[in-house]
MIKE-371654 format. One record per residue: residue in three letters; x, y, z of N, C-alpha, C in turn. Coordinates in steps of 0.05 Angstrom, whole numbers, padded with zeros to 5 digits, always signed. Example, Ala and Ser with C-alpha at 12.3 -4.5 7.8 and 13.67 -1.06 7.14 Angstrom:
% MIKE-371654
ALA+00264-00114+00156+00246-00090+00156+00264-00066+00156/SER+00257-00045+00142+00273-00021+00143+00258+00001+00157/
***
This chain:
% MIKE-371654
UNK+00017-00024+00000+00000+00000+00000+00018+00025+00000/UNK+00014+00048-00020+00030+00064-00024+00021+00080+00007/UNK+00035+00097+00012+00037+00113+00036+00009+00140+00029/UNK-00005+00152+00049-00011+00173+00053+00005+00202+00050/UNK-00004+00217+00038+00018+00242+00024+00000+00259+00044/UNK+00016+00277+00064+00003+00299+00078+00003+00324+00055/UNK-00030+00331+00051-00038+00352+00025-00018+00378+00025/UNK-00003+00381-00005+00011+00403-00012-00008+00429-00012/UNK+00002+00455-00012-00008+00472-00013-00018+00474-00041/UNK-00037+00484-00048-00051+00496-00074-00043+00527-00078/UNK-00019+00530-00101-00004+00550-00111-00032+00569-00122/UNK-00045+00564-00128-00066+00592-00151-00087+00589-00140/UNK-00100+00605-00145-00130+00621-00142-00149+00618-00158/UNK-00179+00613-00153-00182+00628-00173-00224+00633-00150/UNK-00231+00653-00159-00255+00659-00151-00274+00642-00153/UNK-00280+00618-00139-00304+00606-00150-00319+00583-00122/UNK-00334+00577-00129-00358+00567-00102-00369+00546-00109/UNK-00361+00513-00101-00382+00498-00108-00400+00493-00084/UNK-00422+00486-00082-00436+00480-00067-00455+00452-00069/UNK-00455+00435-00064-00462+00411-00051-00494+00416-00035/UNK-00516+00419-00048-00538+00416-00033-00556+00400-00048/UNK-00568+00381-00018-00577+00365-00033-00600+00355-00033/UNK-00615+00359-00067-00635+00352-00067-00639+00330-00072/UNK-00622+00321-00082-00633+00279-00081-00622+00271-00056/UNK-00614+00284-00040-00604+00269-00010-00628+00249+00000/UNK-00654+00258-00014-00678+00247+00011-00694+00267+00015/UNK-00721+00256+00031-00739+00272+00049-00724+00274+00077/UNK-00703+00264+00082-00696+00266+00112-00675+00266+00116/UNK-00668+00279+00140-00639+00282+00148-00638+00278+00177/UNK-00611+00258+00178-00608+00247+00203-00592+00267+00220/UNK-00594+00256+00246-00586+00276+00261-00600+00307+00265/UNK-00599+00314+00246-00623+00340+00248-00643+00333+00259/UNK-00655+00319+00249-00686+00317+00253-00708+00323+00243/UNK-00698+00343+00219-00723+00360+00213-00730+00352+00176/UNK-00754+00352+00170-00762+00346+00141-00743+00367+00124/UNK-00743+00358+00097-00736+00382+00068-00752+00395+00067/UNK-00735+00419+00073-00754+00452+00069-00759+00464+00093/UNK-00758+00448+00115-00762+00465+00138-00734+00471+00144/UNK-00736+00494+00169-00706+00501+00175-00708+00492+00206/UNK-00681+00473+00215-00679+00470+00244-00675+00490+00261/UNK-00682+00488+00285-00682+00506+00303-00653+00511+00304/UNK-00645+00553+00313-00619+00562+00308-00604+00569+00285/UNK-00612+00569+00264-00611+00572+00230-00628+00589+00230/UNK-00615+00624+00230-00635+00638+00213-00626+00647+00183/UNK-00644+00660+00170-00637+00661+00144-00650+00694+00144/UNK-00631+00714+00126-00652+00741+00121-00670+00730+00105/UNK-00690+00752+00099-00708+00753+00081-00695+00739+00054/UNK-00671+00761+00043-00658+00762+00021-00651+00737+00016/UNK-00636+00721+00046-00614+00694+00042-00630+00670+00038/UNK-00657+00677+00052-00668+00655+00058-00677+00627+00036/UNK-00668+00609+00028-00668+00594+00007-00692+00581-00007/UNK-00697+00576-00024-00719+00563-00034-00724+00538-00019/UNK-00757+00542-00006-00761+00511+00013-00757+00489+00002/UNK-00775+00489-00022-00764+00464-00039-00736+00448-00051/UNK-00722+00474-00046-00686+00454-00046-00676+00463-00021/UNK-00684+00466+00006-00666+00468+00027-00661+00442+00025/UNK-00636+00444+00043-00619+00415+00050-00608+00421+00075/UNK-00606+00400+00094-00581+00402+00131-00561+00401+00120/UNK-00550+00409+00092-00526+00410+00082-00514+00439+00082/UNK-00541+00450+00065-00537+00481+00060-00546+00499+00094/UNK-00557+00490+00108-00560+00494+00136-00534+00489+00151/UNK-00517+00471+00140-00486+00468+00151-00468+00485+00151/UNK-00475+00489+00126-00457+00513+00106-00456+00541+00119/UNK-00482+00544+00118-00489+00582+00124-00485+00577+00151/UNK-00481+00563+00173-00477+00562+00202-00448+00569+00202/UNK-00431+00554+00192-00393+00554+00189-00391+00570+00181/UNK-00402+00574+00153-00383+00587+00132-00378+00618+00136/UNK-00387+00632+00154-00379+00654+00161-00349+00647+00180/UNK-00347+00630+00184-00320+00630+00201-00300+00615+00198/UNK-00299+00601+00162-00280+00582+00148-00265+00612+00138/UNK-00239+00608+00141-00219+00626+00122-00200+00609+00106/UNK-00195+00628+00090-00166+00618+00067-00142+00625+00088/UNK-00115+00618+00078-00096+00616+00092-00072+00627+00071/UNK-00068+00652+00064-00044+00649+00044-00020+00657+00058/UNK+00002+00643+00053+00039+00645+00069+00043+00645+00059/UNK+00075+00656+00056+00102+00666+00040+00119+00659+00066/UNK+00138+00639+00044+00168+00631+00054+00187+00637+00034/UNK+00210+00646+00051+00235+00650+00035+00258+00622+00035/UNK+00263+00612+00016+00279+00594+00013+00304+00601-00003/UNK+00330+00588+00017+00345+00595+00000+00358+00565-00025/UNK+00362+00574-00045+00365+00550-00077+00399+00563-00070/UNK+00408+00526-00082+00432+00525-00084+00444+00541-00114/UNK+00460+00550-00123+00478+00561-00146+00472+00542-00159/UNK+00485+00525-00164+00484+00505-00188+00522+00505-00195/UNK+00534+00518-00181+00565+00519-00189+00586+00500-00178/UNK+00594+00488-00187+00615+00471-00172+00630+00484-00151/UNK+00637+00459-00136+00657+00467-00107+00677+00490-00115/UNK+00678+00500-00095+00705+00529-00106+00692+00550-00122/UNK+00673+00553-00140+00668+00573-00137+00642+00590-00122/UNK+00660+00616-00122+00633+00635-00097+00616+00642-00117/UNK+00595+00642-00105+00566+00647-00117+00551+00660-00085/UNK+00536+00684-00097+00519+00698-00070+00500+00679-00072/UNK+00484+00665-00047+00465+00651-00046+00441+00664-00058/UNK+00420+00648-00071+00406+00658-00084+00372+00645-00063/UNK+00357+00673-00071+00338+00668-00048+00304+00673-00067/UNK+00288+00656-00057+00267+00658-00081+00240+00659-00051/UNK+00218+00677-00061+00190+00669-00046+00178+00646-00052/UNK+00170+00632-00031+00149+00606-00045+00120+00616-00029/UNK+00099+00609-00046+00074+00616-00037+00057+00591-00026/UNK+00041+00596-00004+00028+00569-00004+00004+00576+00004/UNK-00019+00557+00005-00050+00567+00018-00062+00535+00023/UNK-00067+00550+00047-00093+00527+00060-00119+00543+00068/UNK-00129+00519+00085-00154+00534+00095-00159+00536+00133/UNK-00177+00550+00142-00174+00541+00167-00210+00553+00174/UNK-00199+00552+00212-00232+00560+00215-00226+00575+00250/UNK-00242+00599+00244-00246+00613+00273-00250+00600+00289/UNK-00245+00595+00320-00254+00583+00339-00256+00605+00369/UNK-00243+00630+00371-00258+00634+00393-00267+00671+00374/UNK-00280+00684+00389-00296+00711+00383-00263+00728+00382/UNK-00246+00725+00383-00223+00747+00390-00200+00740+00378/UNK-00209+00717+00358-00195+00723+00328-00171+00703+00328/UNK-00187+00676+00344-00158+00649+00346-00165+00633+00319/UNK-00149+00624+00306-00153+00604+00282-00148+00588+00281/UNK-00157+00562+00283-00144+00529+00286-00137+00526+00248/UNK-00112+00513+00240-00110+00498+00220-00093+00486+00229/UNK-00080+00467+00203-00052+00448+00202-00023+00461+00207/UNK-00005+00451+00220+00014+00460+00229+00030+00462+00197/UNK+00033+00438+00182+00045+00444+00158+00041+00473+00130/UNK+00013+00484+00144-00002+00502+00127+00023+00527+00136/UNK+00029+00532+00160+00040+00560+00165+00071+00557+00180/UNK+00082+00525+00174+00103+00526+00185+00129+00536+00176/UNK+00145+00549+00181+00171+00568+00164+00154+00586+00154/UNK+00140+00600+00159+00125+00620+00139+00142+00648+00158/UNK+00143+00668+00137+00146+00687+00139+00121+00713+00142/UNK+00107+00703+00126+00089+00723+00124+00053+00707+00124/UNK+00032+00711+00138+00003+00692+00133-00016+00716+00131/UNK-00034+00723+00120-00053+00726+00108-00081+00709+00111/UNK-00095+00720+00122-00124+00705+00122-00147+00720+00107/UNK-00159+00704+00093-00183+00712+00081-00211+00697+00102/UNK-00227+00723+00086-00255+00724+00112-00274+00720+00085/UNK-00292+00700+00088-00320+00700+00072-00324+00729+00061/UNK-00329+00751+00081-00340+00774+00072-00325+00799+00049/UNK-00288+00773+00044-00271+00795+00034-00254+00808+00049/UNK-00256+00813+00068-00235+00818+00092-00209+00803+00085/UNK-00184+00814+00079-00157+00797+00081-00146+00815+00109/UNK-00141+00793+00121-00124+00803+00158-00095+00786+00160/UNK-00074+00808+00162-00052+00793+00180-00053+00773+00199/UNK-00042+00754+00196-00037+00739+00222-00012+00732+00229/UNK-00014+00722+00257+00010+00715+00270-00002+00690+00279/UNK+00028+00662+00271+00028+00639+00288+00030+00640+00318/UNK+00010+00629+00333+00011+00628+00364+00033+00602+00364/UNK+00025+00587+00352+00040+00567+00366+00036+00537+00343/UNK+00053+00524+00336+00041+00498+00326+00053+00472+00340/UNK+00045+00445+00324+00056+00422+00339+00058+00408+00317/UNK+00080+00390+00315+00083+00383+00289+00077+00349+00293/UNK+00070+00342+00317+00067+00310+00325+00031+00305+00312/UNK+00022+00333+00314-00009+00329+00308-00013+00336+00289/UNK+00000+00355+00268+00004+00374+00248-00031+00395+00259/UNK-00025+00409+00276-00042+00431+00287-00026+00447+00295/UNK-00042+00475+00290-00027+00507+00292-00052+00522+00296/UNK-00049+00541+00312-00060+00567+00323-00052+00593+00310/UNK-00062+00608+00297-00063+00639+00286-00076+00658+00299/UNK-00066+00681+00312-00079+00696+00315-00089+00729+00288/UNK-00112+00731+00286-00114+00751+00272-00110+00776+00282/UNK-00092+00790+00268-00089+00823+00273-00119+00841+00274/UNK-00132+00863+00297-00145+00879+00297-00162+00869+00317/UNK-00188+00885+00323-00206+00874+00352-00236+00866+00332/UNK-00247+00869+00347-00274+00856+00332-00285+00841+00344/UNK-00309+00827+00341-00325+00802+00346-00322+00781+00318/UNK-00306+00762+00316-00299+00753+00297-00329+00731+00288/UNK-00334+00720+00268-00346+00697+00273-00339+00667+00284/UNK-00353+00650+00290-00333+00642+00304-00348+00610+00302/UNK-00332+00592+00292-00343+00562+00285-00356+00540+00316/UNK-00377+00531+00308-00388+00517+00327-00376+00485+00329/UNK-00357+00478+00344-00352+00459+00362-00365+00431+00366/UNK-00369+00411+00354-00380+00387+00361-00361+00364+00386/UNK-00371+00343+00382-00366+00328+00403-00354+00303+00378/UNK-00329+00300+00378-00313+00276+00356-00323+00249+00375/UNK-00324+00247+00400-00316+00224+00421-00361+00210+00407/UNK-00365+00215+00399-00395+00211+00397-00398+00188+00364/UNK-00387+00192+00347-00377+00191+00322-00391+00169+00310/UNK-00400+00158+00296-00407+00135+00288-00408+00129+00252/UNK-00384+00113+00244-00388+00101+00221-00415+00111+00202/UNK-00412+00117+00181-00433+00117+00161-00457+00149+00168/UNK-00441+00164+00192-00456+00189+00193-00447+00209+00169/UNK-00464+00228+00164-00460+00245+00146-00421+00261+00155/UNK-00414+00267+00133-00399+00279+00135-00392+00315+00110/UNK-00386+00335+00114-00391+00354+00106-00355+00375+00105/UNK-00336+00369+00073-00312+00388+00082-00311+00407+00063/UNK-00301+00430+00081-00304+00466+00069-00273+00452+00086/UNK-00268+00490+00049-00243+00488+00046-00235+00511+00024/UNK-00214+00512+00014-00202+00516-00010-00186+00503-00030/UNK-00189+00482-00036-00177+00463-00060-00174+00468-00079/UNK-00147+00470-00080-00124+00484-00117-00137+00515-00109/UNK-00148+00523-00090-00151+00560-00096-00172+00562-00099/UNK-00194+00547-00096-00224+00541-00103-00240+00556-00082/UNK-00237+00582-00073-00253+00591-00051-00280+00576-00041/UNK-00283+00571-00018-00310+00569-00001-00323+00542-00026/UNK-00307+00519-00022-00311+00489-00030-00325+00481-00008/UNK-00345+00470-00022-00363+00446-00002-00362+00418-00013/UNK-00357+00397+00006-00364+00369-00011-00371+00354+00013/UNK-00391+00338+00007-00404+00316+00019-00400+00290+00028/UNK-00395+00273+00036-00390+00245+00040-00395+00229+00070/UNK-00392+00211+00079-00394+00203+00095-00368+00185+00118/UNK-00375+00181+00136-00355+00184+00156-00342+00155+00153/UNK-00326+00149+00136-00319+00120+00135-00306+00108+00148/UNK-00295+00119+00168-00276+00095+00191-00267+00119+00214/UNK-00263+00102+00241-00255+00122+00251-00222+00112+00263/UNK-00207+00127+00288-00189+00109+00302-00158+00102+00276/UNK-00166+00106+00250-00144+00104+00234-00119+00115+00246/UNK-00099+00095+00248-00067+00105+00255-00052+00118+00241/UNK-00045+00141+00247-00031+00155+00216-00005+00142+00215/UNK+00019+00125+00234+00034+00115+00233+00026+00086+00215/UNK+00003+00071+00218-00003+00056+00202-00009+00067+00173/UNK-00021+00091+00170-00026+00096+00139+00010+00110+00124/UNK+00032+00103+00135+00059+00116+00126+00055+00138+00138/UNK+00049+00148+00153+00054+00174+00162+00076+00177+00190/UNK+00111+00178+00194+00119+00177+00213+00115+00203+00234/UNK+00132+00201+00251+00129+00223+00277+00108+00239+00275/UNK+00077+00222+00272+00054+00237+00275+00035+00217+00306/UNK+00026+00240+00315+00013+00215+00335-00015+00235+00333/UNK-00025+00213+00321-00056+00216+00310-00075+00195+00315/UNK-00097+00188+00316-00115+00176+00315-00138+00195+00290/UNK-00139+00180+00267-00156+00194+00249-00182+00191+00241/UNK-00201+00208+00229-00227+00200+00221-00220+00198+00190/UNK-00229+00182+00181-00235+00174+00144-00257+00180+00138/UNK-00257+00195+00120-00285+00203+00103-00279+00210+00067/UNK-00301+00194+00061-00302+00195+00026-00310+00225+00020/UNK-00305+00244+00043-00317+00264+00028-00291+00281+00016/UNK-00295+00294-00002-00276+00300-00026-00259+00320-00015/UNK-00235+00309-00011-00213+00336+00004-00182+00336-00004/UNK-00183+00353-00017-00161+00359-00033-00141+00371-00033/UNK-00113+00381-00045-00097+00393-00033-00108+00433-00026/UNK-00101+00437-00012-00112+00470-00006-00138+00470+00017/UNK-00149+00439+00018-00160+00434+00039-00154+00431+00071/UNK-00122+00431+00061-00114+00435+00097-00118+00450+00113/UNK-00124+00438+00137-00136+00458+00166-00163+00465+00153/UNK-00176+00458+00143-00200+00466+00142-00230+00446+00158/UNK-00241+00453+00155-00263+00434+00175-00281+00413+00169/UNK-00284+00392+00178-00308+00370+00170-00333+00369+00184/UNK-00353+00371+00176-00372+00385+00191-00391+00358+00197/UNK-00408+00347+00219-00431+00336+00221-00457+00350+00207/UNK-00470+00339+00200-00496+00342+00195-00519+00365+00199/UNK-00507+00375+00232-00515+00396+00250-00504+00421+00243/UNK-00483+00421+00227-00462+00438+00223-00438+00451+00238/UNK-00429+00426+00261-00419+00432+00277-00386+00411+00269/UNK-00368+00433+00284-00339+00419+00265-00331+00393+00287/UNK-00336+00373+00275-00321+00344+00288-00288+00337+00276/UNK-00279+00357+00258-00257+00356+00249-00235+00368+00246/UNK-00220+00358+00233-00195+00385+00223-00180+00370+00189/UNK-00188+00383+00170-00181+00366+00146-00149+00361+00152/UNK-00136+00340+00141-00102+00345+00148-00096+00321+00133/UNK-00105+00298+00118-00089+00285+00095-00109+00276+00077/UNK-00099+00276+00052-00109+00253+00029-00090+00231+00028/UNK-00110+00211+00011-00092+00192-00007-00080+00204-00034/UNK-00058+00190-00043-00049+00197-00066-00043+00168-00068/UNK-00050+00172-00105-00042+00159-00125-00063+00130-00118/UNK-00051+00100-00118-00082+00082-00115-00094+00088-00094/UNK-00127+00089-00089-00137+00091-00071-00141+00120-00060/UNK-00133+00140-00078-00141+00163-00084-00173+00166-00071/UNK-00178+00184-00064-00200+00196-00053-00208+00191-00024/UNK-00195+00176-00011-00199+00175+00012-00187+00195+00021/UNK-00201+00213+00051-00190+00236+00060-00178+00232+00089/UNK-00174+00244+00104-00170+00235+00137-00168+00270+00154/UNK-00178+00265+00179-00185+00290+00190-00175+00291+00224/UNK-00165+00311+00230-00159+00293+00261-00186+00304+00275/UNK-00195+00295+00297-00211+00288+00309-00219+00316+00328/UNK-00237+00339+00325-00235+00354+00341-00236+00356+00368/UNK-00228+00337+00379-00231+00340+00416-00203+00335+00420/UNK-00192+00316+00398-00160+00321+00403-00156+00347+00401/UNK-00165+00364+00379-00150+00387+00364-00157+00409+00388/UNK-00180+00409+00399-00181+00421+00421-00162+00425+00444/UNK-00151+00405+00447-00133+00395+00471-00110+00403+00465/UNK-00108+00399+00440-00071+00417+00433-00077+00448+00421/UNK-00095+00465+00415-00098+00488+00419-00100+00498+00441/UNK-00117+00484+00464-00110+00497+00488-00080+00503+00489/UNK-00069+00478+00487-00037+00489+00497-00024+00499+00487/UNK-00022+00498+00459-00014+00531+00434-00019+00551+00441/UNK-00043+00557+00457-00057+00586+00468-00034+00586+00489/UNK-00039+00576+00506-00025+00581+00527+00007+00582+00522/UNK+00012+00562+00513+00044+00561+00522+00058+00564+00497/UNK+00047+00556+00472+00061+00566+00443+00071+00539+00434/UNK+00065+00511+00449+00074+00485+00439+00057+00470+00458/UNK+00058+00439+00449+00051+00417+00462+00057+00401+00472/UNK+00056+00391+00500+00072+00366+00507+00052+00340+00508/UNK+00079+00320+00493+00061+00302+00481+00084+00275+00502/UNK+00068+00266+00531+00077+00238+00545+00072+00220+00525/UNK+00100+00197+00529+00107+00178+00510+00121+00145+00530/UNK+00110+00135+00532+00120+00116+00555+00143+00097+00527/UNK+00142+00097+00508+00165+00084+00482+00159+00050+00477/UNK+00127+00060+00472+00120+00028+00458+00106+00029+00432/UNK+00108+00004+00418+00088+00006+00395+00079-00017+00403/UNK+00047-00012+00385+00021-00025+00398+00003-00028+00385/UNK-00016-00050+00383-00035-00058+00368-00058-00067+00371/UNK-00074-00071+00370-00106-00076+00379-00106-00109+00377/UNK-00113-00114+00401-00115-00140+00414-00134-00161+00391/UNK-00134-00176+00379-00147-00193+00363-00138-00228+00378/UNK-00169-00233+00361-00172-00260+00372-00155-00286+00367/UNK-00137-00282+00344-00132-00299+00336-00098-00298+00352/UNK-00086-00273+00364-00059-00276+00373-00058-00292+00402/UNK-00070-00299+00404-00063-00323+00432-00070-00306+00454/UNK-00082-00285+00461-00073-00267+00484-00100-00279+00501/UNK-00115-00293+00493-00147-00300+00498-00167-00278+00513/UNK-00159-00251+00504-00168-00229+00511-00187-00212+00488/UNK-00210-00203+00484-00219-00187+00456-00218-00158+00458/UNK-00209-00152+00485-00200-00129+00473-00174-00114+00491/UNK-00163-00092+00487-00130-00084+00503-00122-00069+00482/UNK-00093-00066+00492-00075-00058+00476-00042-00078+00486/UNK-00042-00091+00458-00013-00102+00457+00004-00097+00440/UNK+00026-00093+00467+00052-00088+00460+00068-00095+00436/UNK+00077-00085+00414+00088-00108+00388+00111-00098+00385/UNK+00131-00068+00403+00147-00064+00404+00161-00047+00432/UNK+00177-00050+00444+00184-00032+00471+00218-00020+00465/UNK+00217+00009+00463+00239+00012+00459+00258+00010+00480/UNK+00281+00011+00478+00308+00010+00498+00313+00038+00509/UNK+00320+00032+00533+00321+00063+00546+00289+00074+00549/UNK+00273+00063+00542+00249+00078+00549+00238+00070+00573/UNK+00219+00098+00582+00202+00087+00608+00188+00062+00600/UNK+00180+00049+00586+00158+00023+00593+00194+00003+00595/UNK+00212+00008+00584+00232-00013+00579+00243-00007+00613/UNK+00242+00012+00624+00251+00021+00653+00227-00004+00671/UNK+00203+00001+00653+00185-00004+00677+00182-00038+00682/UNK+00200-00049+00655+00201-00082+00657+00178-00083+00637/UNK+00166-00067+00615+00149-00084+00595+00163-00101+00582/UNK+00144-00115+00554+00153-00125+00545+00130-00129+00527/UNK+00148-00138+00499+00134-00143+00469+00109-00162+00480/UNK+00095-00165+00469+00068-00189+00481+00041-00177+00503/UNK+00061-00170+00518+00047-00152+00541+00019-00143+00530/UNK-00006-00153+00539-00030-00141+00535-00049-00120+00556/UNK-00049-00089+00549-00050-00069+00566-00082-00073+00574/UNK-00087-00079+00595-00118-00083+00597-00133-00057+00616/UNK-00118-00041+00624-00132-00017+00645-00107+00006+00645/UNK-00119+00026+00655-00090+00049+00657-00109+00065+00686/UNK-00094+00066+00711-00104+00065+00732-00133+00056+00741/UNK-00144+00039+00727-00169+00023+00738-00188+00029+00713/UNK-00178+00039+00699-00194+00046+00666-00192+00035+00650/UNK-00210+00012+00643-00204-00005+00617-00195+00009+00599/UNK-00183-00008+00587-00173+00002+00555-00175-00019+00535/UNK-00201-00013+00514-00211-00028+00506-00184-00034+00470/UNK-00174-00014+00472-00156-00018+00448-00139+00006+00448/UNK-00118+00011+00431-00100+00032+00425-00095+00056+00423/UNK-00131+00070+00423-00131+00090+00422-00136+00099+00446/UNK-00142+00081+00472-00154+00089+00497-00125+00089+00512/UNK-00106+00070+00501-00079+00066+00520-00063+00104+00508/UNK-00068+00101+00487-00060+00134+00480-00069+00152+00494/UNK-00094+00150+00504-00110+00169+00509-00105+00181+00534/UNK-00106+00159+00545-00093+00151+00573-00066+00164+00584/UNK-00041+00163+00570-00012+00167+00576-00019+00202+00571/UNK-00037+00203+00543-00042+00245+00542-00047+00250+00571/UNK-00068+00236+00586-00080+00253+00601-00062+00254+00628/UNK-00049+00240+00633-00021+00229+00648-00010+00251+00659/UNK+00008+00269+00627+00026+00275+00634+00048+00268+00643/UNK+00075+00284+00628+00095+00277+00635+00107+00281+00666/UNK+00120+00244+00676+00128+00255+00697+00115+00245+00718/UNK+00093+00241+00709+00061+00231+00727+00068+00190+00726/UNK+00075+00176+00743+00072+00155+00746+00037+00144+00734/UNK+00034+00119+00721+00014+00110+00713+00020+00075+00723/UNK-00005+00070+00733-00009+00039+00736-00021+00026+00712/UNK-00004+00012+00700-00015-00002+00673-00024-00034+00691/UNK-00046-00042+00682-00055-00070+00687-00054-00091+00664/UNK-00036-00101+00663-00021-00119+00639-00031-00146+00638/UNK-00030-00164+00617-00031-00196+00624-00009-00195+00605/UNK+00009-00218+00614+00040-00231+00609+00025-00257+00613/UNK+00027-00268+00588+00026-00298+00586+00005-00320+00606/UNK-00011-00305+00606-00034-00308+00624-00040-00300+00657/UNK-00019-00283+00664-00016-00277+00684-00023-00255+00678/UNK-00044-00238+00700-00046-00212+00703-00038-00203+00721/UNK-00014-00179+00715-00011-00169+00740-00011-00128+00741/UNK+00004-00114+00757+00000-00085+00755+00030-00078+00748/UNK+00044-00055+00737+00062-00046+00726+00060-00013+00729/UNK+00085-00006+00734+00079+00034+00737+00106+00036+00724/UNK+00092+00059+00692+00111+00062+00687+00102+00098+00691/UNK+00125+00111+00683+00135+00143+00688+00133+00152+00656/UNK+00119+00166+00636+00116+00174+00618+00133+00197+00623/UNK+00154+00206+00593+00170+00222+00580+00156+00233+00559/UNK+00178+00259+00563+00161+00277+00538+00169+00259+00507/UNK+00150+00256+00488+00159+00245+00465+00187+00256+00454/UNK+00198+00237+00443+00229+00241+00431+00253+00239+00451/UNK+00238+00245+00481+00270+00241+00495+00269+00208+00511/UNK+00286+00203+00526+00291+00174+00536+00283+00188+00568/
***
């Protein structure tokens, strides 16, 4: 399986709006609740905006909820290009602008911006675009490059608009899914699809030194789509766009999970980085057929040397069944677990070794050091 390509920036522009509403969706829309043509409670519309009953959609009700608070993202980096001259001779280094653009989305009234850490990293200069035409300076607060998430603040005061917040931890296979964006320069893109897997490992899809747990969705997200939002049904953001597939198997998208993305903006706000506890194992979701006679955990399939779990006496096999009295039903909960930890913070892991259950404390390190 070829690897996952984290989405390039989209070099050009150009003025244009698709929109995705849908009238063959159905008479009904889940999660909403409400018939085609009526509007759910909290959706108002002016006179002017208000849409034809007969093609409303909880799509286009998604739309006009966010879309006042999805922006474009344009950066400028300076890179310096080698001469091209052989050894010995002097040549002044030669220095060129590169342009890049993503997308992102307001999250508090006072002008914070969640996107992808790759969208504004080395940038010299960022630029945000506003639905209404507004282009505003920004400044990076802070990014993290383990989650690929970054914080912007916009230059000036105001009541910004400001994107509504869902609950990722709720999630279920085959729910609607909804991503705004800018793809190749495509202003204020909408596309449709549905929520096709959740829990995806971005280290399993080729993606190294990322520690992700991802959502998959067929819905169409392209390069210039980064940091931009995946919306539920309600029109509330359960996402953060941040990879495609390339090349076979093309069109699958992946999004990190907004309650993660929550949790590492807090700490961009605050401190300008993230600390990410790492006890130095790799790990896999307990299945029936590896002898462990357990259906669910997390086991061990690698323990590095010098690491806290290698301090704490793990070992390869080791199946993680609780993290201080809290099951852990699989990989993403033993992750979940060491985040909430903290470095530094002793943890009681409840293990089975070869049919023995017993308790283990190991001491979680900041990721990357021993």
């Amino acid at each position: 399986m070829r690897p996952v390509a984290v989405l390039p920036f989209a070099c050009s522009r150009a003025l244009a709006m698709v929109l995705v509403a849908g009238s063959a969706l159905g008479p009904w829309s889940p999660r909403v609740g409400h018939a085609q043509g009526s509007v759910p409670p909290g959706v108002v519309f002016s006179s002017s905006a208000r849409p034809n009953s007969a093609r409303y959609s909880f799509v286009a009700a998604a739309v006009h909820r966010v879309g006042p608070a999805v922006v474009t993202i344009d950066t400028e980096k300076t890179v310096v290009m080698e001469s091209g001259l052989p050894r010995g001779f002097d040549s002044d280094p030669q220095q060129r602008t590169v342009r890049g653009l993503g997308s992102g989305f307001i999250i508090t009234a006072d002008g914070l911006v969640l996107t992808n850490a790759h969208v504004v990293e080395g940038t010299s200069k960022v630029t945000v675009g506003l639905e209404d035409g507004r282009r505003v300076p920004g400044t990076v607060v802070g990014l993290d490059r383990y989650t690929d998430l970054a914080v912007v603040r916009l230059a000036g005061h105001g009541a910004w608009p400001v994107a509504p917040l869902g609950n990722s931890d709720t999630l279920q296979v085959g729910e609607w899914a909804i991503a705004m964006g800018n793809p190749y320069g495509l202003d204020r893109t909408v596309t449709m699809g549905i929520i096709s897997s959740l829990n995806r490992n971005a280290s399993k899809l080729g993606i190294a030194n990322r520690r992700l747990e991802l959502i998959q969705t067929d819905a169409a997200i392209n390069p210039g789509n980064s940091g931009g939002p995946l919306l539920n049904a309600d029109g509330e953001v359960i996402g953060v766009n941040t990879l495609v597939r390339s090349g076979p198997g093309a069109g699958l998208g992946f999004a990190i999970p907004i309650n993660r993305a929550k949790d590492i903006a807090r700490e961009l706000i605050a401190t300008g980085k993230a600390s990410h506890p790492a006890i130095g194992v790799g790990i896999a979701a307990v299945r029936s057929a590896d002898g462990s006679g357990f259906s669910q955990g997390a086991r061990l399939v690698t323990v590095a040397t010098g690491s806290p779990a290698a301090r704490a006496g793990l070992r390869p096999g080791d199946v993680v069944l609780a993290v201080g009295g809290r099951p852990v039903t699989g990989p993403s909960q033993l992750i979940a677990a060491v985040e909430r930890g903290g470095v530094g913070r002793p943890l009681v892991l409840t293990i089975n070794r070869s049919g023995q259950v017993q308790q283990v404390e190991v001491v979680p390190a900041e990721m990357g050091s021993r």
